[in-house]
VEXVOBA-624505 format. One line per field, with one value per atom (N, C-alpha, C, O, CB): residue number from 1; atom name; x, y, z. Coordinates in steps of 0.2 Angstrom, whole numbers, plus 5000, padded with zeros to 4 digits. Glycine has a CB too. Layout:
N
num NUM; ... $
atome CA; ... $
xx X; ... $
yy Y; ... $
zz Z; ... $
***
This chain:
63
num 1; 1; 1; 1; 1; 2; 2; 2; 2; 2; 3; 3; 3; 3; 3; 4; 4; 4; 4; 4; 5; 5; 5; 5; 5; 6; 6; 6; 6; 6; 7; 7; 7; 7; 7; 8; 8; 8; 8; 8; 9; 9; 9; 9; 9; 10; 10; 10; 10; 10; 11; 11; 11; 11; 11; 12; 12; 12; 12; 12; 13; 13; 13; 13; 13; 14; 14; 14; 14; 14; 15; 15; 15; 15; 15; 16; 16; 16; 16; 16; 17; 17; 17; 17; 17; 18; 18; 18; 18; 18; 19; 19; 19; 19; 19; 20; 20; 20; 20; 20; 21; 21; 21; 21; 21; 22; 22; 22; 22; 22; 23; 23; 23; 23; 23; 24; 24; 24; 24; 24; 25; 25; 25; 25; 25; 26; 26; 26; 26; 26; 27; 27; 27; 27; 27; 28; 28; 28; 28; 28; 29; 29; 29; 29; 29; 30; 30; 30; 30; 30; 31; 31; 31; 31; 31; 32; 32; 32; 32; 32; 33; 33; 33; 33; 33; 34; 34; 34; 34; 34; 35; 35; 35; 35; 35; 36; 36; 36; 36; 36; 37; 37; 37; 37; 37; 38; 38; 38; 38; 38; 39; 39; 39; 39; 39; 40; 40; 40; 40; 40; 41; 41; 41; 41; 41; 42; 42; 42; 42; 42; 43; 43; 43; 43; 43; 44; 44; 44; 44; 44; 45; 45; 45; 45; 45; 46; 46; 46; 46; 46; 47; 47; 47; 47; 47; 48; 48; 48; 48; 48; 49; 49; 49; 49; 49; 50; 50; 50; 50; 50; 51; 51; 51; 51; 51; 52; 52; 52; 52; 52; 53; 53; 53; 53; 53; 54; 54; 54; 54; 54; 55; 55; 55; 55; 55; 56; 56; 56; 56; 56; 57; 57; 57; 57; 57; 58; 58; 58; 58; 58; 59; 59; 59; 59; 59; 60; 60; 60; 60; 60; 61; 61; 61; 61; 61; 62; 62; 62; 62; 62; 63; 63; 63; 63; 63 $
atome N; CA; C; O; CB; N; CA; C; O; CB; N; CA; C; O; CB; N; CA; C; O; CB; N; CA; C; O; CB; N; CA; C; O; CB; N; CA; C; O; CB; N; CA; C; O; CB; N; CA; C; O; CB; N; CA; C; O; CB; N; CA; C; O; CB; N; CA; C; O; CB; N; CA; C; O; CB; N; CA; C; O; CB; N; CA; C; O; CB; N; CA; C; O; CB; N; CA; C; O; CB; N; CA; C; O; CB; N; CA; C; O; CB; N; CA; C; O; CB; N; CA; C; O; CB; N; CA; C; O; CB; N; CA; C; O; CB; N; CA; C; O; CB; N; CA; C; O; CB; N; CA; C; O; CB; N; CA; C; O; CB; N; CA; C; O; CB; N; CA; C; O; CB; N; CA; C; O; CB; N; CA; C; O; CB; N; CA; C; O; CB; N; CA; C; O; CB; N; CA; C; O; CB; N; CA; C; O; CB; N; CA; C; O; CB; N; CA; C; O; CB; N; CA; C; O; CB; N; CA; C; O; CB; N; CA; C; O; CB; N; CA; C; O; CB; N; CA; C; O; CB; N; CA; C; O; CB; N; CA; C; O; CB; N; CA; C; O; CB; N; CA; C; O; CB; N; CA; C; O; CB; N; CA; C; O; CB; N; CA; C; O; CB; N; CA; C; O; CB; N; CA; C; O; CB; N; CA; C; O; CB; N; CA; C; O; CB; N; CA; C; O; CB; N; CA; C; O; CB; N; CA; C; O; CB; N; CA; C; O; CB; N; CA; C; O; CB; N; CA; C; O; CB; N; CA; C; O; CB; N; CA; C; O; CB; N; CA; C; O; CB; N; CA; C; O; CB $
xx 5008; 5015; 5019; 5018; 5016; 5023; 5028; 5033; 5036; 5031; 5035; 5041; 5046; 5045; 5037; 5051; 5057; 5058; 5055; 5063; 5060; 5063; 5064; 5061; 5069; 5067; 5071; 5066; 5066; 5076; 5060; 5054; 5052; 5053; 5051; 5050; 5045; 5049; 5045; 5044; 5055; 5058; 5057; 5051; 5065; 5060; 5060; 5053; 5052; 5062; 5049; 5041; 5039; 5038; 5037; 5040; 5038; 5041; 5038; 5041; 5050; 5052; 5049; 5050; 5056; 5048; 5046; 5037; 5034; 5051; 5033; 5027; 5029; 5027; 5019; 5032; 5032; 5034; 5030; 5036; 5039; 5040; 5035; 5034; 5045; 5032; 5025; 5018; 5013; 5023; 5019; 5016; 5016; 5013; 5018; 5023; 5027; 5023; 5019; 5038; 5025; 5022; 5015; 5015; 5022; 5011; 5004; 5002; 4997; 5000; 5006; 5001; 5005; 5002; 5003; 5011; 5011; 5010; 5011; 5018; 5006; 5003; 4997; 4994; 5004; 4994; 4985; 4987; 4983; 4981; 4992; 4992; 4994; 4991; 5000; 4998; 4999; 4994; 4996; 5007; 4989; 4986; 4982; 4979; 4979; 4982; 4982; 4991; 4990; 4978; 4994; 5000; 5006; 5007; 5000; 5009; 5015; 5017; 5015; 5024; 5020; 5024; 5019; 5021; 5025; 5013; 5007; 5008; 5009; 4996; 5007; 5007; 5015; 5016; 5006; 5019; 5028; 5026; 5029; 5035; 5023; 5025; 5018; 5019; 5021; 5014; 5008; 5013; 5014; 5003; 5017; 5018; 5024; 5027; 5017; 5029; 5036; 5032; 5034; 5041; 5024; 5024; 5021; 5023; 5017; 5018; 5018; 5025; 5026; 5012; 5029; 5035; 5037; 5040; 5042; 5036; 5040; 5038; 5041; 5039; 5032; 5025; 5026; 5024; 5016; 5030; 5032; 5041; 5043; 5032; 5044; 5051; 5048; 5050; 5058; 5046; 5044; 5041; 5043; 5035; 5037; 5035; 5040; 5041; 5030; 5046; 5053; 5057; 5059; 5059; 5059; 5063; 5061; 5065; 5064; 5054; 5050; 5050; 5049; 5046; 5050; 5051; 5058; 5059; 5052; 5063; 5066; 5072; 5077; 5066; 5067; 5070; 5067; 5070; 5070; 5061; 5055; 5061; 5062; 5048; 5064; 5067; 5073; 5076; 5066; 5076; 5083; 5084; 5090; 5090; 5079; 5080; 5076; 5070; 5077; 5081; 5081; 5073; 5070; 5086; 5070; 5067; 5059; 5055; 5070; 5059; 5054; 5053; 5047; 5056; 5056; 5054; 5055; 5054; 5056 $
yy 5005; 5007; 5002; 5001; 5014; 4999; 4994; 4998; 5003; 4988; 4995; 5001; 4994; 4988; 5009; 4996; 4992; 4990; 4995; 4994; 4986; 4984; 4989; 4988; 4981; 4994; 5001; 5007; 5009; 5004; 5008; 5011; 5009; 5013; 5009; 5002; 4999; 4999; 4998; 4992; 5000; 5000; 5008; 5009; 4997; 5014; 5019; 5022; 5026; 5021; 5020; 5019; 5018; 5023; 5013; 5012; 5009; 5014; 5017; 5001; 5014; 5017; 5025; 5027; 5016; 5029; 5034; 5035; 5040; 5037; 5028; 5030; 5027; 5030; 5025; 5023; 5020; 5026; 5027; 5015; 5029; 5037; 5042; 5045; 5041; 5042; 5046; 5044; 5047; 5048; 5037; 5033; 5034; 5035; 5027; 5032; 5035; 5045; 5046; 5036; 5048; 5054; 5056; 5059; 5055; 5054; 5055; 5052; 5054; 5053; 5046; 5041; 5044; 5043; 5030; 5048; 5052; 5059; 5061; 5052; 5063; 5067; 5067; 5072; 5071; 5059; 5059; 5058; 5061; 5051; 5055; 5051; 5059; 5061; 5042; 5064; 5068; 5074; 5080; 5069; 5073; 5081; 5084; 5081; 5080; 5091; 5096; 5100; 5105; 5092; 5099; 5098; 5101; 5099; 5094; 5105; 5108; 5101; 5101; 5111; 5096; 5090; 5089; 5091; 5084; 5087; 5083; 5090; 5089; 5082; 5096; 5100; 5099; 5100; 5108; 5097; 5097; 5092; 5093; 5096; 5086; 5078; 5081; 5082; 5067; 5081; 5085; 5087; 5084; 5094; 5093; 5096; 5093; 5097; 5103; 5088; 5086; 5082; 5082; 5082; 5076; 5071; 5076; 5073; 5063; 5080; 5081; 5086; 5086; 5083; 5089; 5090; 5083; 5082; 5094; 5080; 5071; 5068; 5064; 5065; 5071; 5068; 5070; 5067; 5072; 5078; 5081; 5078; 5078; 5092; 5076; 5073; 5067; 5065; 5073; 5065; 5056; 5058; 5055; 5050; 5063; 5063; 5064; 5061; 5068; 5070; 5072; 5067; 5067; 5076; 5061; 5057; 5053; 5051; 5056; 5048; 5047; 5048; 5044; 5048; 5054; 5057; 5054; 5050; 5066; 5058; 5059; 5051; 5051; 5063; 5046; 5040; 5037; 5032; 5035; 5038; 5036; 5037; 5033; 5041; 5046; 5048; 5046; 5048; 5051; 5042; 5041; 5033; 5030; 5046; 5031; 5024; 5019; 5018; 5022; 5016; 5012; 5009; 5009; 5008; 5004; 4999; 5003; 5001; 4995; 5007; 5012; 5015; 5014; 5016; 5019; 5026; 5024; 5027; 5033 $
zz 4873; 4873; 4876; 4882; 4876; 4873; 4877; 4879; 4876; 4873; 4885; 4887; 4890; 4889; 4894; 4893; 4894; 4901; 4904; 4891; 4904; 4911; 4916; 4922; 4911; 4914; 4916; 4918; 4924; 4907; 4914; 4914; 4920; 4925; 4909; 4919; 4925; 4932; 4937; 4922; 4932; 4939; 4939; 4941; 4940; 4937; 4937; 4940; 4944; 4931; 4937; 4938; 4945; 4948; 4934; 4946; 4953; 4958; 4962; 4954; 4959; 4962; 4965; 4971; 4959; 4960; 4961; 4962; 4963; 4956; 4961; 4965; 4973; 4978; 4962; 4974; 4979; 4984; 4989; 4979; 4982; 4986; 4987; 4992; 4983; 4981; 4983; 4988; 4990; 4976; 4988; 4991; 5001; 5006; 4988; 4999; 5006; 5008; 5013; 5004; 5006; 5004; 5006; 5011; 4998; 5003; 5005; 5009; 5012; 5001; 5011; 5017; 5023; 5029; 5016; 5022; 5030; 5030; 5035; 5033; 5023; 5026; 5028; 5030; 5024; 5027; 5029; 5036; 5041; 5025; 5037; 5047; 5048; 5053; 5050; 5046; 5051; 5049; 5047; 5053; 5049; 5044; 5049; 5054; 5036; 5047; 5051; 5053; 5057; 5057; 5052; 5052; 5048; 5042; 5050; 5050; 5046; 5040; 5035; 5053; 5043; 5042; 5037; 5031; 5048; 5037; 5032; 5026; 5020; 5036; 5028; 5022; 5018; 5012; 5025; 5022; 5019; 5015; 5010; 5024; 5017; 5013; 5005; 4999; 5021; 5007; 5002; 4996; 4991; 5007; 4997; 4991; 4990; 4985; 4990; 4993; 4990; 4985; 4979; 4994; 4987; 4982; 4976; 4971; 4985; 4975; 4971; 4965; 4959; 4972; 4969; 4964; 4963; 4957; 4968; 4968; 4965; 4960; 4957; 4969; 4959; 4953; 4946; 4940; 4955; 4947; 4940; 4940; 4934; 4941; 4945; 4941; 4940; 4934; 4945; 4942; 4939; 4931; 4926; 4944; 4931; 4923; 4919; 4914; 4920; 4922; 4917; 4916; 4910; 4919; 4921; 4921; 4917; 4913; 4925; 4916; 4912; 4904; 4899; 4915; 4905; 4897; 4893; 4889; 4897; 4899; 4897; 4896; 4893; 4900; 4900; 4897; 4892; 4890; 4902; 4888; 4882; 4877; 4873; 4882; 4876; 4872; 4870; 4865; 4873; 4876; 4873; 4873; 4872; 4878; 4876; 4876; 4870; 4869; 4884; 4865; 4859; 4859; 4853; 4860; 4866; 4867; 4868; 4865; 4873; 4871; 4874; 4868; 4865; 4879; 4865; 4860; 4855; 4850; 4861 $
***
């Protein structure tokens, strides 16, 4: 699938946050904090796929 410039930033951006996310709930686990970062990256994981979609579909280059 070729996808466009726009994608690939959108992409990046939002693992990098979930990256952020997991790597501070490993350092703090055991942890109110590690369980909070735990399940933001994964709600983050389901808007990255909507937003994703939702750019495939309306963007000329991509979809």
């Amino acid at each position: 699938m070729k996808t466009c410039h726009r994608f690939k930033t959108v992409r990046a951006e939002y693992e990098r946050e979930i990256g952020y996310m997991l790597a501070h709930s490993e350092r703090h686990e055991g942890k109110p904090a590690a369980k909070s970062s735990a399940k933001q990256a994964t709600s983050t994981k389901a808007r990255m796929a909507r937003a994703l979609t939702s750019h495939v579909s309306r963007c000329p280059e991509c979809g």
